[in-house]
Structure formats: C-alpha cells, structure tokens
N, C-alpha and C positions, 0 to 999 in steps of 0.2 A: 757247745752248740748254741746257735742264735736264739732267743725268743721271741715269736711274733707275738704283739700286741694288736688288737686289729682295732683301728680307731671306729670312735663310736659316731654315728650322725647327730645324735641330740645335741651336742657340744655346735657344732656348725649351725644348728637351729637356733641356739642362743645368742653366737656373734657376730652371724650372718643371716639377719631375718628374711632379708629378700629371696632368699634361692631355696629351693622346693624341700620339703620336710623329706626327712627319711634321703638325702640323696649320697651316693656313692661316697664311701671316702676318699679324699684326693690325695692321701700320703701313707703310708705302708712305714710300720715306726716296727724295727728291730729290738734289743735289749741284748748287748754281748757284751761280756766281762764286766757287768755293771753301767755300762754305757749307751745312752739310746740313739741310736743313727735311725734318721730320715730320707726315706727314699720317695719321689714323686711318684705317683701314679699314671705312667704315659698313656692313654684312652685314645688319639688322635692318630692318624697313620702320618707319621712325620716324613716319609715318601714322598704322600698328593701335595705335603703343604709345602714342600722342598726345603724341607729343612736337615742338612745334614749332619754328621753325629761331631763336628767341632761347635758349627750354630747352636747346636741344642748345648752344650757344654755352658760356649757363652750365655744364652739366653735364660738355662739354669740359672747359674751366679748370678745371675744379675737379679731372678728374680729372689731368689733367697737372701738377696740384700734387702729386698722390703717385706720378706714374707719375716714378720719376726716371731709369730707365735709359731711356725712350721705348719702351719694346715693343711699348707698347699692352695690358699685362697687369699686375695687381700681385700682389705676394703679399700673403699672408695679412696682416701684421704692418700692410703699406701701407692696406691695407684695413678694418683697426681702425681706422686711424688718421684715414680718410674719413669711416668713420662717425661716429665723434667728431665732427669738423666739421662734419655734417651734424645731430647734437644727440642719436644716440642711444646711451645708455647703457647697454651689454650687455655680460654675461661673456663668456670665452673663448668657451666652447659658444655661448652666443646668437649671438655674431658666426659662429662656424662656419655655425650651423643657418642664418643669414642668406645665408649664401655659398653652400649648397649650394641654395636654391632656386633657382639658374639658374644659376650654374658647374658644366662638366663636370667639374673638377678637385673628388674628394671626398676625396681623402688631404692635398690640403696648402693647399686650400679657395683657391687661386688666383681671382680675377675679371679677365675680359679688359674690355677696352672696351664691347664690342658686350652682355657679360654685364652690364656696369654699365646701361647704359642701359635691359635688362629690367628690373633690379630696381627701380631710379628708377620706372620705370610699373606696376610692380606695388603700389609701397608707396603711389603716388596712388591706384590706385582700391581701399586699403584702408583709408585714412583717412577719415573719415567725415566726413560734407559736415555743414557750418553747422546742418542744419534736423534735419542728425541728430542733434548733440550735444545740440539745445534739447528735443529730444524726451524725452533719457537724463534730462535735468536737469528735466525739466515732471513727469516721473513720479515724481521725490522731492519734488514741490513741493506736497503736498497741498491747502494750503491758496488754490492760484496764485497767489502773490506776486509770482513772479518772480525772486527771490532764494532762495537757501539760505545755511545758513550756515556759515563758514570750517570750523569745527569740523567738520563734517558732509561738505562736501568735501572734505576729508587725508583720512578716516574712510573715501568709497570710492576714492577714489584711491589709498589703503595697500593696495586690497583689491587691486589690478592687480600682477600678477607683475615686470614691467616697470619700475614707477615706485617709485623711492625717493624719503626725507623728503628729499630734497636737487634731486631734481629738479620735487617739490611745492612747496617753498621757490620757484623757479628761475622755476616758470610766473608763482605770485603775486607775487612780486617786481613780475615784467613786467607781471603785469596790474593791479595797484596805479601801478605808473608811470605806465602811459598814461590811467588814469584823472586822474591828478595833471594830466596835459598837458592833457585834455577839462575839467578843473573839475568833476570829478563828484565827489572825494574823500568831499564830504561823506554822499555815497551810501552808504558804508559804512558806517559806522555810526548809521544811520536803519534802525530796526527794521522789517521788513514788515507788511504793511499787507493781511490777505488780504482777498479779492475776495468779492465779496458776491456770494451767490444772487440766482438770478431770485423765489423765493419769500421770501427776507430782504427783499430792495426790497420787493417785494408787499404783507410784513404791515408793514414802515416807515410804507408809507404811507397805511394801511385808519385810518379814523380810529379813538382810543383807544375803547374799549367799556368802559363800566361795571361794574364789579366785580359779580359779584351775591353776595349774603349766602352765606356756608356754611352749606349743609344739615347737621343733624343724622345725626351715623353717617357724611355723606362722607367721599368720603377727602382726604386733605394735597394737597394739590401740590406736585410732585414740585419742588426746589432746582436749578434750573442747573448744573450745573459749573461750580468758575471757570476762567475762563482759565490756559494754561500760562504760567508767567511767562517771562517772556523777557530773558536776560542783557544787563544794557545795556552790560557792555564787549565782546558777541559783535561779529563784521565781517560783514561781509553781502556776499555776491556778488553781482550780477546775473548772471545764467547767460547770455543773451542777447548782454551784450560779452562776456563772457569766451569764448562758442563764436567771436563774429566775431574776436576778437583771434587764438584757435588756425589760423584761415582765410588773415590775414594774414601 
C-alpha cells in the first residue's frame, strides 16, 4: 500500500519567498516499494481553460522538464527557460510582465503548476485564429493577389515590439521549407497576378468600338499610368500558407 507524504508549506516559504506563507501544496508525493512518485495538484477546472486531457499530458512533461526540485513551482530563471522552449523571445521584463498575469508571486515572479496551465489558455485564446491572420494580410493586399511581398513582410513584422530580424529570419526559414516539401517553391518567386474587376471582365469583353475622329478644340485623352514595376528578384508570400503554417 502507497504511503502519502503530505508536503509541508514552510519548505515553499524558503524557495519561493514571494508567494504567500502557509499556501497550499502544489504536489501530492507518494512513497511505494521504496520509491517516491509525484503527482501535481490540479486546483483549476481544465474544462473553462480548454484544456484537454492529451494538452494537459503535453503541458505536464514539459513542465516537469523545468520543474526540477518537483514542487510543482518554478522560479523565475526555470521559467525563462520554458518559455524559451516554448519559442518566445522576451526580455527580463517581458518574461516578468508574462509571469505576473497569473502568478500571485509579484517580487520574484514564481509560477506554480496550476499558474502555468492559466497562462497556456490565456496565450491560445490570444493568438489569433487562421482566418484572422488572412484578414491582417488581405488588407495590405490591395491589389488581392494573395501574396505580398518578402520585403513588405520584415517591414511589418519590424513594426511589432515583440519580433526581432532573427525571429523574422526563423519563421521564413520554416515557411520557405515546407513549401520546398509541398513543391510550391516555385511559387515564390512568380510575381502576383492581381485580380480583375467585375467591371475590367465587363469592358474585356464589350466588343472593340471604333475610334471616332478628334474634334477640333477637344481635349487629349488623358495617358494611363504605367504599371509599378515589379522586382523580379522580389519573393512573394502567399499569405494564405503562411497563416495555416502559424496554425500548425
């Protein structure tokens, strides 16, 4: 038969000064056949936060990859060091400011388990869904091709506070890869093709009408503009994978 151990708080007051004396322990520690297993303490209804029981699985392991004395709590430093793994690239402060939206601990920015798991459901439903991103990217697209171009992408992507030349590098990389895998390569650099009016069809296909003479004293007719030329060693995004690629 198992033996509970039921952890003590004073220990958490020692390693973790910031977070309230006397508070709940975060892990439930066993003792069978000589061997102690560690089990978390789930306190959060993993339902509201939509986290389903594969998620919790993953987001377990991963956190017991930095949880190393088993608490159920990390500090701060361990907590850098998740996010990292998790892909985001933020300063001291950032990571701080990250920690204090659902750690009670605000001096030494500790996250417990139960805290990790809010912040996981917080950061999905801030990320913005597939049909959002094509929206952000249709509205620079004036001409709806469907593409933009490489240039023009780093250009807002530098604007985001967030995102450096290195993590810009990082995405296209990846997304240049899987193109390679799909045989779209050639996709990039094939200049866009913008999308015809309902009223461009219309006059395409009225038959030609005959020039009539120029009146005396009319006026010119007004020169088209030419087209903007367009760099043929530019790269061309499709906006389209590249939102679904962010998805996966």
């Amino acid at each position: 038969m198992a033996k509970l151990t039921k952890s003590t708080s004073n220990l958490n007051d020692v390693i973790h000064t910031g977070r309230p004396r006397n508070e709940e322990p975060h892990v439930k520690r066993t003792t069978k056949k000589k061997a102690d297993k560690i089990e978390y303490i789930v306190r959060v209804n993993l339902d509201k936060l939509k986290i389903d029981d594969d998620e919790f699985d993953d987001l377990q392991s991963l956190y017991m990859l930095f949880d190393l004395d088993r608490d159920g709590c990390l500090n701060f430093k361990e907590f850098e060091k998740l996010l990292r793994c998790l892909g985001y690239r933020c300063t001291e402060e950032q990571a701080q400011e990250m920690a204090t939206t659902v750690s009670v601990d605000t001096t030494m920015f500790s996250v417990s388990f139960n805290e990790f798991l809010t912040f996981m459901s917080k950061q999905q439903e801030t990320e913005p869904d597939e049909e959002t991103l094509i929206d952000i990217f249709t509205s620079l697209d004036k001409d709806n091709t469907g593409k933009i171009s490489e240039s023009s992408f780093r250009q807002i992507m530098k604007g985001k506070d967030d995102c450096s030349e290195e993590d810009i590098d990082d995405m296209l990389k990846e997304f240049y890869r899987l193109l390679d895998l799909k045989g779209l390569t050639d996709s990039m650099s094939a200049p866009p093709t913008p999308a015809k009016s309902i009223k461009q069809e219309e006059e395409e296909n009225e038959e030609p009408k005959t020039p009539s003479k120029k009146k005396k004293g009319g006026k010119t007719p007004l020169t088209p503009e030419p087209e903007p030329e367009i760099d043929v060693n530019e790269r061309w995004i499709d906006y389209r994978e590249f939102a679904a690629m962010l998805q996966n």
